[in-house]
C-alpha positions in Angstrom: 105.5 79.3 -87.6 106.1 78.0 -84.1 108.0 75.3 -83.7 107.0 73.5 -80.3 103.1 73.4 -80.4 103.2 70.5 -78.0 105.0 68.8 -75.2 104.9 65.9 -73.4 106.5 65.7 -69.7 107.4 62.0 -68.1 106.2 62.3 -65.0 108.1 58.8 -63.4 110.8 56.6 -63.0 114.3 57.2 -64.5 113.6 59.8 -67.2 111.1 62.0 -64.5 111.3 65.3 -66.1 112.1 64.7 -69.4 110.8 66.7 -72.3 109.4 65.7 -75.6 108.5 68.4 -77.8 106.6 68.4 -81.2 105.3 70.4 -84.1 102.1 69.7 -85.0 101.1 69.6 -88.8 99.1 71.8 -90.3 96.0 70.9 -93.2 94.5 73.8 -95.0 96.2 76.4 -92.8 94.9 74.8 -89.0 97.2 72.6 -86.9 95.9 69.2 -86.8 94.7 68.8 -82.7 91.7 67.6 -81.7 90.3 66.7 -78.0 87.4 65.0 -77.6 85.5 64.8 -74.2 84.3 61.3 -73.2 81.5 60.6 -71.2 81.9 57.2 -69.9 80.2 55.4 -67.1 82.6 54.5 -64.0 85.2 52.9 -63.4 86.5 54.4 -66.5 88.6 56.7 -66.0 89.3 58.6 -69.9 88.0 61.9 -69.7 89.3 63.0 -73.5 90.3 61.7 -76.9 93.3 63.8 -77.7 94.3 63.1 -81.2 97.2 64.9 -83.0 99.4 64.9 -85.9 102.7 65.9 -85.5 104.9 66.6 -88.7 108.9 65.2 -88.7 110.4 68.6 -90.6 112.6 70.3 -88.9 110.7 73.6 -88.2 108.4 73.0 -91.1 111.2 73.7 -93.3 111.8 71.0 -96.1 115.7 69.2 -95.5 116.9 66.5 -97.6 115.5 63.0 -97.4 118.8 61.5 -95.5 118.3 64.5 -92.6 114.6 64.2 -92.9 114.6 60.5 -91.9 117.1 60.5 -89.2 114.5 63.3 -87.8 111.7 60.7 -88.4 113.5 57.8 -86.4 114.4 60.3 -83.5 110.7 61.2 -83.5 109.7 57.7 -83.3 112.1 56.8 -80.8 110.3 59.7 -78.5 106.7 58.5 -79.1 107.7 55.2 -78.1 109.5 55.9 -74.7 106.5 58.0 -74.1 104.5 54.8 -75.0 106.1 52.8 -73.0 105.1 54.8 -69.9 103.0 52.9 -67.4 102.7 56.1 -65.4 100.0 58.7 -67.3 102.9 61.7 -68.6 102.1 65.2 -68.8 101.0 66.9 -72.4 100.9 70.4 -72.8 98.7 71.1 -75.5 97.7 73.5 -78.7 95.9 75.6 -76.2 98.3 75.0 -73.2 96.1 73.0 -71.0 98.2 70.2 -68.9 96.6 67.1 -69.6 97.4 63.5 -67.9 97.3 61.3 -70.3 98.3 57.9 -71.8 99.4 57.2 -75.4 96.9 54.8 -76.6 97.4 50.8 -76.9 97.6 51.5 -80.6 100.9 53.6 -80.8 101.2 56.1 -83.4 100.9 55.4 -87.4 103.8 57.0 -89.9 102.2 58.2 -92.8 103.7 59.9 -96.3 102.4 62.1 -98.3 103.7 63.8 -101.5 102.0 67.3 -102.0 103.3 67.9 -105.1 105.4 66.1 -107.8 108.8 65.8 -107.4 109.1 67.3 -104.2 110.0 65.4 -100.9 107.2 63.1 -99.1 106.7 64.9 -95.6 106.4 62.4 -92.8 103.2 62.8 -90.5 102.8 61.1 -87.0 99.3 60.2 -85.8 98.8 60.3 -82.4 95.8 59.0 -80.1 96.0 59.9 -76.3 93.6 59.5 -73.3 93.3 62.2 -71.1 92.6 61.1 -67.6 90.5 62.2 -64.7 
């Protein structure tokens, strides 16, 4: 299974450049990535809904609870210096279109879920960006 299904490139200021990769989770056997076009009168300027959910395991392989969360904090420390961007960053996408886009004013939610009993929660991300025109 691939690891890096999606990436998001800062496009300004001091971190210009910088990478953020993520693997998105899958449900039923697809990878959870949706985009949306909008069709909204002027002066907006949102052309998509991009919504995601990334998963926090490392590789989708299952790691112990202590590993698992310091993934989950690292994660969350991405999404919110990509958040925190004023300046629209770069994703590259499921099917490797580069988007402009803009996290939405809504962040990300962490969610848990337990797939079977006594088996680790896995951690899932959900993500809402604007692509702009």
């Amino acid at each position: 299974m691939r690891q890096d299904d999606v990436e998001f490139i800062i496009n300004a200021g001091e971190s210009k450049g910088k990478r953020y990769r993520f693997t998105l989770a899958a449900k039923d056997g697809e990878k959870q990535w949706s985009v949306t076009p909008r069709f909204e009168p002027a002066p907006s300027i949102i052309k998509e809904k991009v919504e995601m959910v990334l998963t926090a395991r490392e590789g989708n392989i299952p790691v112990s609870g202590a590993v698992e969360l310091k993934l989950i904090s690292k994660l969350l420390e991405q999404l919110r210096a990509i958040s925190l961007e004023i300046t629209p960053s770069t994703l590259i996408g499921l099917d490797k279109i580069e988007r402009s886009v803009q996290v939405d004013e809504d962040g990300y939610t962490l969610v848990s879920t337990i797939r079977e009993a006594n088996k680790e929660p896995e951690y899932l991300i959900n993500l809402t960006c604007w692509s702009l025109y």
